[in-house]
N, C-alpha and C positions, 0 to 999 in steps of 0.2 A: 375265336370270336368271343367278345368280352359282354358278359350280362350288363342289360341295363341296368344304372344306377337305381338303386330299392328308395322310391319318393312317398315318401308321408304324405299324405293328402294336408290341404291346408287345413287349418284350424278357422272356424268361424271367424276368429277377429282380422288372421291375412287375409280372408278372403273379401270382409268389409275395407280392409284400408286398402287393397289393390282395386275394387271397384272404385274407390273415393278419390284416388289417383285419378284411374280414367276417367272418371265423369270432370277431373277438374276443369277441362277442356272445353266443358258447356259452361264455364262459370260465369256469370255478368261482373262487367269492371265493380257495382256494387257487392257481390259477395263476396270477390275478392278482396273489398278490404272489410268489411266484416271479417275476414279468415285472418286478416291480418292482425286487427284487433283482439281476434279468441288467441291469436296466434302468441302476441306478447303477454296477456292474460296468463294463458299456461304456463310460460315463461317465466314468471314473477312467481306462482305458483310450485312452480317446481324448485328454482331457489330458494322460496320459503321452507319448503318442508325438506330440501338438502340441508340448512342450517338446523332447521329442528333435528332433522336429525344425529348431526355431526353433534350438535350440542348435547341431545339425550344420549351417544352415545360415549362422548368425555366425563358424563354424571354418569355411569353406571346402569341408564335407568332400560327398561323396555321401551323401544321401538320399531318391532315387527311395523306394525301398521303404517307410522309413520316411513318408514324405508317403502311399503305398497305405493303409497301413494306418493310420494318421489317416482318410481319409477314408471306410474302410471303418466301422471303428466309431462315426467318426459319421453313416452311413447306418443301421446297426443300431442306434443310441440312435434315432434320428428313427421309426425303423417300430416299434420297441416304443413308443414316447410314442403313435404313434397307434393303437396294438394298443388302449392302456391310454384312451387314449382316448374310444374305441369304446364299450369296456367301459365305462368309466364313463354313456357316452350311453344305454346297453344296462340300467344297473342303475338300483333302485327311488331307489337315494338318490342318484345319478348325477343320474337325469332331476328329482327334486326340489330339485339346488343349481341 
């Protein structure tokens, strides 16, 4: 008989973006595209500070921080994509394409 797999308990932040998953399900078609909006937002965001970075990193220069927050926004673009997701799986025309 094989021992169960030894599971990490989530960390706060999985456990915020798997509830934000599930609730996308109650989302009105209005904050849905609000999500959309933050959605390309971060987007933009995160290309910016991908260039900052690839740039401060061909200058030699520090960019811990800037590498944070690259990676941070695109954690936020990835959990709203699958907020929107959800939502899509959740609604009449969603589950019809």
């Amino acid at each position: 008989m094989s021992a169960a797999p030894n599971l990490a308990p989530l960390t706060p932040q999985a456990r915020l973006a798997r509830d934000l998953r599930a609730s996308a399900n109650l989302l009105t078609r209005a904050e849905a595209r609000y999500l959309v909006d933050i959605y390309y937002t971060m987007q933009d965001y995160r290309i910016r500070a991908g260039n900052q970075k690839r740039a401060s990193t061909e200058d030699g220069e520090p960019h811990a921080l800037v590498g944070w927050a690259f990676d941070s926004f695109e954690t936020m673009e990835n959990q709203i994509k699958g907020a929107l997701g959800n939502y899509a799986k959740a609604s009449t025309p969603g589950r019809w394409v």
